[in-house]
SENU-421115 format. One line per 4 residues: number of its first residue (from 1); their letters; for each residue y negated, z, x negated of N, C-alpha, C, O, CB. Coordinates in pm, 1 decimal, m for minus. Atoms other than C-alpha are relative to their C-alpha. Last residue first. Glycine has a CB too. Example, Ala and Ser with C-alpha at 12.3 -4.5 7.8 and 13.67 -1.06 7.14 Angstrom:
residues 2
2 = SA = 119.0/m6.0/82.0/106.0/714.0/m1367.0/m109.0/73.0/77.0/m219.8/89.9/26.1/m46.2/m141.5/m41.4; 119.0/0.0/m89.0/450.0/780.0/m1230.0/m120.0/0.0/m90.0/m118.1/66.5/m193.6/m2.7/124.6/99.2
end
This chain:
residues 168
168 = XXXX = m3.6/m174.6/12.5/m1645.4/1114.0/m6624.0/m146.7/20.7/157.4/m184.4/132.5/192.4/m80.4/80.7/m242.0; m105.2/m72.4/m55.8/m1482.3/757.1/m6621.4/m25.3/156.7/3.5/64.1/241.4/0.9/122.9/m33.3/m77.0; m32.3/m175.8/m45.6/m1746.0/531.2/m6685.5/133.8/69.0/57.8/197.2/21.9/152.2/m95.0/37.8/118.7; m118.9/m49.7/71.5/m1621.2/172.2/m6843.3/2.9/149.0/69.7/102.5/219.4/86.5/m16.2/m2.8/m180.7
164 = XXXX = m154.9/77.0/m22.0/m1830.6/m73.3/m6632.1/143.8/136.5/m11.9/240.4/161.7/60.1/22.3/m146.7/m168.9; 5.1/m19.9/m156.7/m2143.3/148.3/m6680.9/151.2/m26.3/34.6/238.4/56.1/62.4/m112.6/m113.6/86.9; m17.7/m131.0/41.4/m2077.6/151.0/m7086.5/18.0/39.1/195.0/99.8/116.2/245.1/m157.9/77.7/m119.3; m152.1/m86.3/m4.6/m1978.1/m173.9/m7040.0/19.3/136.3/6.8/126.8/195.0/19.7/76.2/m19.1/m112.0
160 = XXXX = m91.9/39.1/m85.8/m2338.5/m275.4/m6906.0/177.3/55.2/m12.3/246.0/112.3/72.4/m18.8/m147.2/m14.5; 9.1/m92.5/m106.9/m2512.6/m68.9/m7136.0/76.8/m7.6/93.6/139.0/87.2/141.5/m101.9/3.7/51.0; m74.3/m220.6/34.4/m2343.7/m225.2/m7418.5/m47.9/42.6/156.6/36.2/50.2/246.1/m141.6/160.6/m184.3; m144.7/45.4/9.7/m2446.0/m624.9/m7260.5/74.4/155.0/m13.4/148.1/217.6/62.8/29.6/m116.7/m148.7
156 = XXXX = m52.0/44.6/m135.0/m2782.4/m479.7/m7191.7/141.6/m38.0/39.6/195.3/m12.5/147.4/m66.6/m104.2/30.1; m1.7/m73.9/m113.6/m2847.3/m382.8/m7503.1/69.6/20.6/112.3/164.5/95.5/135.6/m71.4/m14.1/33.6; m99.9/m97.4/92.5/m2708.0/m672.8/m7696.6/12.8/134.4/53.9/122.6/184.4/78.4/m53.3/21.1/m152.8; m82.6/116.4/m58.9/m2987.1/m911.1/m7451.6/148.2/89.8/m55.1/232.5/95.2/34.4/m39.9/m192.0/m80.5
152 = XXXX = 17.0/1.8/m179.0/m3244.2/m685.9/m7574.1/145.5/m19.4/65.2/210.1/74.5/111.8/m107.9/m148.7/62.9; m63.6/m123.8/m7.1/m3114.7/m699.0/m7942.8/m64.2/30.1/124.1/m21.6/144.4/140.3/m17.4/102.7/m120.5; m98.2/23.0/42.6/m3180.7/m1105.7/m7888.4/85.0/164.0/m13.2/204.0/174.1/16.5/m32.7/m88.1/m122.3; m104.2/9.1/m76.1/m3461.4/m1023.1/m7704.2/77.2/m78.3/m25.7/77.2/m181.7/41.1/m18.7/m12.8/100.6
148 = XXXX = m15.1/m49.3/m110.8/m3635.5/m885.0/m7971.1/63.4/m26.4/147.3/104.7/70.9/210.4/m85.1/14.2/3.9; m76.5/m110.8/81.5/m3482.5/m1079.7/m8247.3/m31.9/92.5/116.7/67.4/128.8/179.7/m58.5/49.9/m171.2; m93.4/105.8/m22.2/m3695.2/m1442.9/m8031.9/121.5/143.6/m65.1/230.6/112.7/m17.0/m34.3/m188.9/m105.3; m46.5/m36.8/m169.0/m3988.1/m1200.8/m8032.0/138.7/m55.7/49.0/183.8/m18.0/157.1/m113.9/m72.3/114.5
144 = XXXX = 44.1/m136.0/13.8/m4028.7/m1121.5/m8445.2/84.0/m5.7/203.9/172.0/59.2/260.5/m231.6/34.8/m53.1; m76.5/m77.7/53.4/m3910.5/m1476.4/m8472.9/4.9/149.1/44.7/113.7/187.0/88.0/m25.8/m15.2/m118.8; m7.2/m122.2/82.2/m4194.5/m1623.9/m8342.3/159.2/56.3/m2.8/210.5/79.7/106.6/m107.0/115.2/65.8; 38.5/m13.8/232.0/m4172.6/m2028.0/m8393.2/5.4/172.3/52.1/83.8/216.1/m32.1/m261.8/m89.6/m120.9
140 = XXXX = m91.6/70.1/87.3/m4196.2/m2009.6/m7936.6/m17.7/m6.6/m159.7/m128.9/19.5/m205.7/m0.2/m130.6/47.5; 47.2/16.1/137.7/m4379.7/m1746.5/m7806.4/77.3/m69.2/m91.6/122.6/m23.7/m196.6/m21.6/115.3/m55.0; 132.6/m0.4/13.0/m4407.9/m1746.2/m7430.5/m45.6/m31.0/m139.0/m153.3/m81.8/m170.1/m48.0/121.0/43.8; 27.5/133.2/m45.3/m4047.5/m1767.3/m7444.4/m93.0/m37.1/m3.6/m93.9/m154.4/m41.0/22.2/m30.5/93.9
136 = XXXX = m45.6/42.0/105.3/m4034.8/m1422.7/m7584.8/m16.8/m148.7/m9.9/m58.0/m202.7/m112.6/123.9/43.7/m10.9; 127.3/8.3/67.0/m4234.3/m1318.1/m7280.4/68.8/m53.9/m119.1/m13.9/m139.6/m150.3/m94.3/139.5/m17.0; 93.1/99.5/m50.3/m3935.4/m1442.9/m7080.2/m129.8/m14.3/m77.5/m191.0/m119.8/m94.0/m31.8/31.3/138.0; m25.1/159.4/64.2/m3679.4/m1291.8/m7309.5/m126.7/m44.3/58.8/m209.3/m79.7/m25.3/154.0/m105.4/55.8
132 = XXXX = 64.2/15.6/148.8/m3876.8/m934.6/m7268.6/49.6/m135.4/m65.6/1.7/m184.3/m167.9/48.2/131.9/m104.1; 104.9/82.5/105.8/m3826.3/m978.4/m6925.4/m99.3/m21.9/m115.0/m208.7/m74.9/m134.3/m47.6/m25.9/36.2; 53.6/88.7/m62.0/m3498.8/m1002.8/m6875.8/m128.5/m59.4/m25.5/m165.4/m165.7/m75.5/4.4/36.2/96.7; m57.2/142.2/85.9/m3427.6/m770.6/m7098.3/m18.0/m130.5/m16.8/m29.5/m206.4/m113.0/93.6/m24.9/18.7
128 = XXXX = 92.2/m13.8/170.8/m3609.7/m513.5/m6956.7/30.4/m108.2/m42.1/m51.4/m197.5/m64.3/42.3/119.0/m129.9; 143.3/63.4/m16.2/m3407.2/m583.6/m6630.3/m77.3/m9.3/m92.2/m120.5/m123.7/m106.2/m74.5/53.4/79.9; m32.0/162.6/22.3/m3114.9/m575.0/m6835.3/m112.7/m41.6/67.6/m176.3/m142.2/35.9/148.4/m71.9/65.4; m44.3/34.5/140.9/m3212.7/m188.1/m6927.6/m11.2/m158.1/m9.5/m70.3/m218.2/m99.1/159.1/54.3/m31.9
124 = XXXX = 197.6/m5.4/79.8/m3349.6/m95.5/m6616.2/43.5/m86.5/m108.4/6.2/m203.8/m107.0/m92.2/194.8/m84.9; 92.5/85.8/m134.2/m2989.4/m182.6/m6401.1/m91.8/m51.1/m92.3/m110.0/m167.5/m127.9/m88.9/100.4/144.5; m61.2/108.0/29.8/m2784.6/m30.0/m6725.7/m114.6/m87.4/68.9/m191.4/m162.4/8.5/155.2/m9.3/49.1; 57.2/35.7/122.2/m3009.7/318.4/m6646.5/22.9/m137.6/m61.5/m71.8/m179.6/m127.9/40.4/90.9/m86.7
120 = XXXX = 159.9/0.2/m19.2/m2916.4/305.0/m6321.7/m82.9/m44.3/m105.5/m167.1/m134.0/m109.9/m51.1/131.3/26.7; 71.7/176.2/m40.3/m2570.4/194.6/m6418.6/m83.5/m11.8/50.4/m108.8/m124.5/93.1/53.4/m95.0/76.5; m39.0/75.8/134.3/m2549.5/554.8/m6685.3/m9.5/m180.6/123.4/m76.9/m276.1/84.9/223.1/75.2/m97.9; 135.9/m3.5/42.7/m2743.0/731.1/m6324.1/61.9/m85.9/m152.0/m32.4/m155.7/m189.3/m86.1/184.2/m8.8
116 = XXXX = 149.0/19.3/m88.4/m2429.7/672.5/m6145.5/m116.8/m14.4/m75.8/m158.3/m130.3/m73.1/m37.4/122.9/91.9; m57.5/81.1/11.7/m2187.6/773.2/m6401.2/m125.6/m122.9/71.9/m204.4/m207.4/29.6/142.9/35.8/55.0; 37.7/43.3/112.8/m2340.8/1089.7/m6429.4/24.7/m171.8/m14.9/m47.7/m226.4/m98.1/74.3/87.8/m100.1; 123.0/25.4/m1.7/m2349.8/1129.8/m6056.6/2.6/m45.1/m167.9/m56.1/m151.5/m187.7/m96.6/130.2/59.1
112 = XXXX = 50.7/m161.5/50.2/m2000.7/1055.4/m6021.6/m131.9/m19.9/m42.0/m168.0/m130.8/m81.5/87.9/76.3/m135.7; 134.7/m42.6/m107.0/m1800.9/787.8/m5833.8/m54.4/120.3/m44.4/m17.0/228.9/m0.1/39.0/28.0/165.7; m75.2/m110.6/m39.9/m1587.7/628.4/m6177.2/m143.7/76.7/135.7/m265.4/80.3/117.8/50.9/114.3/m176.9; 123.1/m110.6/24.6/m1748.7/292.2/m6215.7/48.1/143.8/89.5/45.3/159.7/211.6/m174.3/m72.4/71.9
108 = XXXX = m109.8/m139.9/m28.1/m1473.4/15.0/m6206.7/m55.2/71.2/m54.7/m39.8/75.6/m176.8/148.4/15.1/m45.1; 158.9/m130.3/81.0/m1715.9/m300.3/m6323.5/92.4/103.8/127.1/96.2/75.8/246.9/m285.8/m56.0/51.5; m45.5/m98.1/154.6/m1446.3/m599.6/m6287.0/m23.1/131.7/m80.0/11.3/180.4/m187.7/m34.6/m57.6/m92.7; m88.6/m25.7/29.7/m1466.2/m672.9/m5924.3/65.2/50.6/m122.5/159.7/127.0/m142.4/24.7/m64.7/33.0
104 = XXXX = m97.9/102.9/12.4/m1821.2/m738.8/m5906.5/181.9/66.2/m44.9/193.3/139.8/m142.9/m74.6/m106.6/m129.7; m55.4/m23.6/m102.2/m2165.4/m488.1/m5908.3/140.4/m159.8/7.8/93.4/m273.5/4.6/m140.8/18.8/124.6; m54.8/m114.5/m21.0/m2239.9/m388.5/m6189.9/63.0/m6.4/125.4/140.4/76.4/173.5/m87.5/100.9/m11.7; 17.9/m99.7/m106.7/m2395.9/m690.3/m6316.8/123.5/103.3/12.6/223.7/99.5/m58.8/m20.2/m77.3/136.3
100 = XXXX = m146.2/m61.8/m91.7/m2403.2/m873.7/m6618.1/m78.2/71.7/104.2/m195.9/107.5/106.7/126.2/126.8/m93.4; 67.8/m129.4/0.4/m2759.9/m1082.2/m6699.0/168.8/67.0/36.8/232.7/9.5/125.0/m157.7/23.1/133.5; m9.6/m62.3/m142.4/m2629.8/m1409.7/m6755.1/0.2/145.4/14.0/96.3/201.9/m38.3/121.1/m42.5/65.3; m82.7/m86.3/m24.8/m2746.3/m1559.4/m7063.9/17.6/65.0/104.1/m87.6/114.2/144.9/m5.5/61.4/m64.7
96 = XXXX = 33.6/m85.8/m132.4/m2807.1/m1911.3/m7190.7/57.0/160.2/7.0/155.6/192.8/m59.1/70.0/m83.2/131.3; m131.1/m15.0/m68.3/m2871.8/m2016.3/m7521.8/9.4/86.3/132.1/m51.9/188.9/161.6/92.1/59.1/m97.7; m28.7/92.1/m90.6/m3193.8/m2135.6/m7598.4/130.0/m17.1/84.9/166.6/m94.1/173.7/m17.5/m97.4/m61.4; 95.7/m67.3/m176.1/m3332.5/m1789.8/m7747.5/36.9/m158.4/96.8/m16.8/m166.6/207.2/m274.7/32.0/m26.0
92 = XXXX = m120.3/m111.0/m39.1/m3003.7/m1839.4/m8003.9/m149.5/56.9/148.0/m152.1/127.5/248.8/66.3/170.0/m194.4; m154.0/56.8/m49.8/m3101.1/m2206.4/m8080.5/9.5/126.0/99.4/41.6/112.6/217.5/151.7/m13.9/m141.7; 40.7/109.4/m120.3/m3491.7/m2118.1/m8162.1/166.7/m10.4/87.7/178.2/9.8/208.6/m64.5/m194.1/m87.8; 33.4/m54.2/m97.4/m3379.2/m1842.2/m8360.4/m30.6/m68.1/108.7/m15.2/m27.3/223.8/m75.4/63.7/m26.5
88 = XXXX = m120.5/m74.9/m49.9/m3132.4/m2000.5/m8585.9/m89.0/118.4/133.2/m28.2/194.1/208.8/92.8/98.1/m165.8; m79.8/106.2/m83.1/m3397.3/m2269.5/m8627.6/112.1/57.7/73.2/167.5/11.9/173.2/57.9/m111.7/m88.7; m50.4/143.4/m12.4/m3623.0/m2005.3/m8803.4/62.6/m58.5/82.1/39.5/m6.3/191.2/59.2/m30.4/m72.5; 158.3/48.5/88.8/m3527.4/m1663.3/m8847.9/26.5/m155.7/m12.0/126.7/m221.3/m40.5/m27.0/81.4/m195.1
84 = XXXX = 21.5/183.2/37.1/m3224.2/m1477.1/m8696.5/m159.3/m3.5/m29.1/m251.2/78.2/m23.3/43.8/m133.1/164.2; 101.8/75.9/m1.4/m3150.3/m1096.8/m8731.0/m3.6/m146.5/m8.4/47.6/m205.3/m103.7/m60.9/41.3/m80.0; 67.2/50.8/109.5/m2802.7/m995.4/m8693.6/m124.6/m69.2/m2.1/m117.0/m186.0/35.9/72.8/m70.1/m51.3; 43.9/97.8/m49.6/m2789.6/m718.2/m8398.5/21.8/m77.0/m135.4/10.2/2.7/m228.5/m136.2/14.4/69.3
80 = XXXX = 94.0/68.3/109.5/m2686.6/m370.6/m8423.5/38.0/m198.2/m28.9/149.0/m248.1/m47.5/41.0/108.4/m170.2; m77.3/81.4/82.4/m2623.4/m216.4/m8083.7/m42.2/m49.2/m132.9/m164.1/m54.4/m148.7/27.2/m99.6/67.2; 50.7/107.8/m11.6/m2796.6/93.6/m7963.6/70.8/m79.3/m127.1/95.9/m44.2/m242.3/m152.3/14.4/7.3; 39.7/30.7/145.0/m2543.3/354.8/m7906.2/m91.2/m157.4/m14.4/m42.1/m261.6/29.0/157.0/m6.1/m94.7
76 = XXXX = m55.4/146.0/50.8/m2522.7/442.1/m7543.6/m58.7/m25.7/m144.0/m178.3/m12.4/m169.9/m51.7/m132.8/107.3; m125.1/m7.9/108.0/m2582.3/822.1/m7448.0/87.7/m145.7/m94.0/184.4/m150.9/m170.0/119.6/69.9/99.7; m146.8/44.9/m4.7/m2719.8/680.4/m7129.3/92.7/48.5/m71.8/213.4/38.5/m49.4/15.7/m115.6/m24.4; m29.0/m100.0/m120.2/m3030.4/884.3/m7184.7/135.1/m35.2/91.8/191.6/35.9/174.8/m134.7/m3.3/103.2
72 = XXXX = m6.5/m130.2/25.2/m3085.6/725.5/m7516.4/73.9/65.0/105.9/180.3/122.4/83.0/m126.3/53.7/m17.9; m97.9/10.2/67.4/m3017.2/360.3/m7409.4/35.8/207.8/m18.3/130.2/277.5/19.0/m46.3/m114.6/m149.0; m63.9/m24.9/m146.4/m3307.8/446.4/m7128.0/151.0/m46.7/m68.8/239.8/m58.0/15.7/m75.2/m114.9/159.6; m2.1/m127.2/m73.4/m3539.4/537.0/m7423.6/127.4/4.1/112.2/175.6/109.7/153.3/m149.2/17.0/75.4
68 = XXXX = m68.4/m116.1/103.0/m3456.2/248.6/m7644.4/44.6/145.7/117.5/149.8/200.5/150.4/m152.1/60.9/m149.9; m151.2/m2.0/56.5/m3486.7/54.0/m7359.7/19.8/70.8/m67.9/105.2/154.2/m37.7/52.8/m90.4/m57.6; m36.6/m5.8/m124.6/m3848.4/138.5/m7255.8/204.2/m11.0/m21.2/289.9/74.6/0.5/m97.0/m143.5/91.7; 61.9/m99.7/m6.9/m3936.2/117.0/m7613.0/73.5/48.8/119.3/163.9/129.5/97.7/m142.3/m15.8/m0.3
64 = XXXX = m64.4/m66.3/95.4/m3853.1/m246.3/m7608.9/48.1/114.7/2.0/170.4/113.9/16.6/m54.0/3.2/m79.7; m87.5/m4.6/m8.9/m4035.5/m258.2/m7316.3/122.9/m2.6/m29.0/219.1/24.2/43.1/m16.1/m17.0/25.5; m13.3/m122.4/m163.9/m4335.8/m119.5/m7418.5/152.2/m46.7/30.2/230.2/33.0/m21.9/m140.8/m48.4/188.9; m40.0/m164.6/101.0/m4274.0/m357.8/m7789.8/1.2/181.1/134.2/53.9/292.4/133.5/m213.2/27.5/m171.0
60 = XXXX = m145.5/m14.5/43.8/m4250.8/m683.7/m7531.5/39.1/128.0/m74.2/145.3/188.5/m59.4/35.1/m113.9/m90.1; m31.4/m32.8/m110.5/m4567.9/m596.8/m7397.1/130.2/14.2/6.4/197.5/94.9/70.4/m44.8/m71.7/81.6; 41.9/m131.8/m60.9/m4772.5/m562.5/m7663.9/108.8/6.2/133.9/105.1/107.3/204.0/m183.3/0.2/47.4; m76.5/m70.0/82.8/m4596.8/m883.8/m7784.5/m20.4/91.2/15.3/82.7/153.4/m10.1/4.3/m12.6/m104.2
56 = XXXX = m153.6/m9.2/m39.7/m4680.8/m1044.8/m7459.5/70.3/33.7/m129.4/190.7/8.5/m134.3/63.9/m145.0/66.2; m64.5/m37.0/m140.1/m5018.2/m968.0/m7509.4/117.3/5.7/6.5/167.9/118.0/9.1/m23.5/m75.3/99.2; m3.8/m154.8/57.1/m5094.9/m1020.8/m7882.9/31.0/62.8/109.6/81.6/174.2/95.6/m134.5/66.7/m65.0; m137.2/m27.8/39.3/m5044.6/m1401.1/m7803.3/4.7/144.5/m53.7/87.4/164.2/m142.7/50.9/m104.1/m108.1
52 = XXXX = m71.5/35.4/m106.4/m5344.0/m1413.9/m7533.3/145.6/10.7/m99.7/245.3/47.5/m37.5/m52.0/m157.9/79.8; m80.7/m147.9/m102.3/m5502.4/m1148.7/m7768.9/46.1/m46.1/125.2/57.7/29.2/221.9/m114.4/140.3/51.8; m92.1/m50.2/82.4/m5486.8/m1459.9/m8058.1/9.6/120.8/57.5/94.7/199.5/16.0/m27.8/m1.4/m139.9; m161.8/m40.3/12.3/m5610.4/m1673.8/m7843.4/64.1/45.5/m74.4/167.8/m13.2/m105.3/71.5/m67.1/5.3
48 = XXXX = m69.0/53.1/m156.8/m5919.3/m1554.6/m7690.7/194.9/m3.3/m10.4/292.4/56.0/35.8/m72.4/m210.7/35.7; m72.0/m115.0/m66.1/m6038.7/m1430.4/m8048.1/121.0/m10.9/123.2/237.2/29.2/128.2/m111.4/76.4/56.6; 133.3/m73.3/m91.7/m6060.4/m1770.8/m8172.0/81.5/137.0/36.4/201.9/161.4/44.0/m62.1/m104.2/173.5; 24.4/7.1/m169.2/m5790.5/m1884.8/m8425.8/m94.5/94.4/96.6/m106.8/216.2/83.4/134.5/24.5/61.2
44 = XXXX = m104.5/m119.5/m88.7/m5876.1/m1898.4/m8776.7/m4.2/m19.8/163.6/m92.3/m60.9/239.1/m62.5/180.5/m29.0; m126.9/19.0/m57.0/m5924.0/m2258.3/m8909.9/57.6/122.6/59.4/169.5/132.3/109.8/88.2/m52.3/m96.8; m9.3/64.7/m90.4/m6288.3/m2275.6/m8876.8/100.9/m24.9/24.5/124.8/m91.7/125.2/m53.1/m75.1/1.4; m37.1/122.1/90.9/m6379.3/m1971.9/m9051.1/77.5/m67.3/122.6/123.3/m9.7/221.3/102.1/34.6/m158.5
40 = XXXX = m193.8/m16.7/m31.7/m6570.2/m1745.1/m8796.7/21.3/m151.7/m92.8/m45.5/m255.0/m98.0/79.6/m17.1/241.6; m89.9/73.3/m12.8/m6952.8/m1725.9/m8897.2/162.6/m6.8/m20.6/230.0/18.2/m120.5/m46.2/m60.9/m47.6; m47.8/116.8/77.1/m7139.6/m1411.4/m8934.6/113.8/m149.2/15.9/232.7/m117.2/14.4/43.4/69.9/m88.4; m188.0/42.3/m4.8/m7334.8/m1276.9/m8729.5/53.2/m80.9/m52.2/30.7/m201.6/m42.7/63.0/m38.9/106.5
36 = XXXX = m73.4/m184.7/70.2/m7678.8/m1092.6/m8813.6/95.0/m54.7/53.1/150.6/42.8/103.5/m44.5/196.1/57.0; 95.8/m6.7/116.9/m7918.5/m1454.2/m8730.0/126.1/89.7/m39.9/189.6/32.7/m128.7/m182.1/63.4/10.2; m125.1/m14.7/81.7/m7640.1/m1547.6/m8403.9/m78.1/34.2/m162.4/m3.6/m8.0/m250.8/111.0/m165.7/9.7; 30.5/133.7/66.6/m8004.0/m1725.4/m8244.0/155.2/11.5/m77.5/203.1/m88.6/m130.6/m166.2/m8.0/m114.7
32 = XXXX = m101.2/126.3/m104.5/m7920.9/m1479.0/m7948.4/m4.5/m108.9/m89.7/38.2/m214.2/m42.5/m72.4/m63.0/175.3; m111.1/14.7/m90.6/m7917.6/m1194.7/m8239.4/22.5/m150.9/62.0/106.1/m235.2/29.3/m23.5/101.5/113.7; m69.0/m2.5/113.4/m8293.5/m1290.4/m8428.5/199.5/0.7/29.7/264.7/m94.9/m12.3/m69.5/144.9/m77.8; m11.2/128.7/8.4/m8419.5/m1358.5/m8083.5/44.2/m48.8/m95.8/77.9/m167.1/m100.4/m87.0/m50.7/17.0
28 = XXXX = m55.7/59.5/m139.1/m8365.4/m1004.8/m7960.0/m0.4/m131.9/m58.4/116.6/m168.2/m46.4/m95.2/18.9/153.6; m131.0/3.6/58.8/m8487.1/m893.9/m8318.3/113.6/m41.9/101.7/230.7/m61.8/69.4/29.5/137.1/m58.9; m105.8/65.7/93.4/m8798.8/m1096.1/m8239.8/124.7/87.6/4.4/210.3/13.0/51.9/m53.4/m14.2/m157.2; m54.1/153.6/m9.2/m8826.1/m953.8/m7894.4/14.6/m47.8/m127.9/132.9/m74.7/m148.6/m94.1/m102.5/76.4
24 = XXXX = m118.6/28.4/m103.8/m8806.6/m598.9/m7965.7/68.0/m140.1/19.3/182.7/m182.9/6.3/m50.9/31.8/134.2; m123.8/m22.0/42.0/m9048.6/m641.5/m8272.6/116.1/m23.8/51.1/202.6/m97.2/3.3/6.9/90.7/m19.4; 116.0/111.0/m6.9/m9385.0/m764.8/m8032.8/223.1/31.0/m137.5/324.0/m37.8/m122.4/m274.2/4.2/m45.1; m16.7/143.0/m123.6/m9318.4/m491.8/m7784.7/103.3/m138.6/m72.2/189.7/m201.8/m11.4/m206.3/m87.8/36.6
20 = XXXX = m152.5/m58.9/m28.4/m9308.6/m205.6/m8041.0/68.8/m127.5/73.4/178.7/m182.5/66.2/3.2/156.2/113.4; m104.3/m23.3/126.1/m9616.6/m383.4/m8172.2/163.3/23.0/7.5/256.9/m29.4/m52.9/m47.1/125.4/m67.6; m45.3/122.3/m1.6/m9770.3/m428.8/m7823.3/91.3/m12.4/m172.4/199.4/m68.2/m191.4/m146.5/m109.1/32.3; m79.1/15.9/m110.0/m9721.0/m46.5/m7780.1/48.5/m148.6/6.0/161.6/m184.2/38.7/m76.0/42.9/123.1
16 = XXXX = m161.5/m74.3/24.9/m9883.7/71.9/m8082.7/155.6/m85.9/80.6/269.8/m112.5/43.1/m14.8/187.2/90.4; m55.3/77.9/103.4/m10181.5/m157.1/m8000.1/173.5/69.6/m67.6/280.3/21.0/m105.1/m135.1/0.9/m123.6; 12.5/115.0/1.4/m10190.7/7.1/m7653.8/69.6/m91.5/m103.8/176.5/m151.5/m92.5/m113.5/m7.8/2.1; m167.8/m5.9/m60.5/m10121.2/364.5/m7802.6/15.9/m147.8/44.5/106.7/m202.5/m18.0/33.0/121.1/155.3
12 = XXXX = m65.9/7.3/93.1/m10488.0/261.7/m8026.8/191.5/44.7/51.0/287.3/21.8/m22.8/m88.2/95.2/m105.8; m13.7/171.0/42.2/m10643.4/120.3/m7733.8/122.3/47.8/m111.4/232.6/m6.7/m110.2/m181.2/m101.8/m89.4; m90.9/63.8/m91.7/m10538.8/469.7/m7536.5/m26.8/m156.4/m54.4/36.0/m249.0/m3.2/m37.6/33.7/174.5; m139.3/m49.8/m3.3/m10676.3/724.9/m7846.0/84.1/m108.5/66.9/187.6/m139.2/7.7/12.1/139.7/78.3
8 = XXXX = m71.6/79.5/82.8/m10989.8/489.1/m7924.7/151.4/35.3/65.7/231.6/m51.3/100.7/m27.8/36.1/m167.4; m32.5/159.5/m6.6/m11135.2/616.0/m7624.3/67.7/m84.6/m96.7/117.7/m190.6/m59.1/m111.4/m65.8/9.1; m31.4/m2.5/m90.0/m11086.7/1003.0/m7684.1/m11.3/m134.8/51.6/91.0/m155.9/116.7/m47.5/89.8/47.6; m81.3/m38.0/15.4/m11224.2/978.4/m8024.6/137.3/m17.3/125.0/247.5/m61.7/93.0/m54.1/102.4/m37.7
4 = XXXX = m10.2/116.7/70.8/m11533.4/846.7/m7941.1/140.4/m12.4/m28.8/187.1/m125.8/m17.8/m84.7/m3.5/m119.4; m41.5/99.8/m75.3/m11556.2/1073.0/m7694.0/34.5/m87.0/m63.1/104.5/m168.1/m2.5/m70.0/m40.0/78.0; m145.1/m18.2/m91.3/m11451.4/1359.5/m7902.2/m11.8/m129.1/73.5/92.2/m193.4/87.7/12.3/148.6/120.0; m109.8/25.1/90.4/m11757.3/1241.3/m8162.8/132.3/13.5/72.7/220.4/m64.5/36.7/m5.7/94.7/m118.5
end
């Protein structure tokens, strides 16, 4: 009776085994067939591109951010901007702008470290600016990015006088 017992034991792990087997692959073939996924409606946009345009707004809100912070440490009041929307945004990201500099006959920057580190901070600031228009460009119709470097661009202009203007 043990032997009898003792030979069934390894057919009967066997049959166990092609079972376990015999499941794996259907639900493997249930998946690559897409069986448990549901269909994407056919007018939303694919994943692909909607975190190729979720990029350069992730990227624009860091350097956003990045300004605020380097407005802060200037002591520079961040400017207030009028929002555009629409056609009034398209125009105002087509207008040109020339980054100021610090360095030119008009920018009279008292020689002091504070002063110093306020057109360090100016430097970052318009660089930011820079290129938070460019990704903005990337997104023509948005609004949301076309206001971001529009108070970018407002930034940069303050920071700049604030450099220009040091006297302490």
């Amino acid at each position: 009776m043990k032997r009898a017992r003792a030979a069934s034991a390894p057919a009967a792990l066997a049959a166990a085994g092609c079972v376990a087997l015999l499941a794996v692959a259907l639900l493997a073939m249930g998946l690559a067939c897409g069986g448990s996924r549901p269909k994407a409606a056919a007018s939303a946009p694919s994943p692909a591109a909607a975190e190729m345009r979720e990029e350069p707004r992730a990227q624009i809100e860091a350097l956003d951010r990045e300004i605020a912070s380097d407005m802060a440490k200037a002591n520079v009041a961040p400017p207030v901007i009028a929002p555009c929307s629409g056609p009034s945004c398209a125009a105002a990201m087509s207008t040109p702008f020339a980054t100021p500099t610090t360095i030119d006959s008009v920018c009279r920057t008292a020689q002091s470290q504070r002063c110093t580190d306020v057109c360090t901070l100016s430097t970052s600031i318009c660089n930011n600016q820079q290129k938070i228009c460019d990704l903005a460009k990337q997104l023509p119709g948005d609004d949301w990015a076309a206001n971001k470097c529009e108070s970018a661009r407002a930034s940069c202009k303050a920071s700049n006088e604030s450099c220009c203007t040091c006297q302490a």
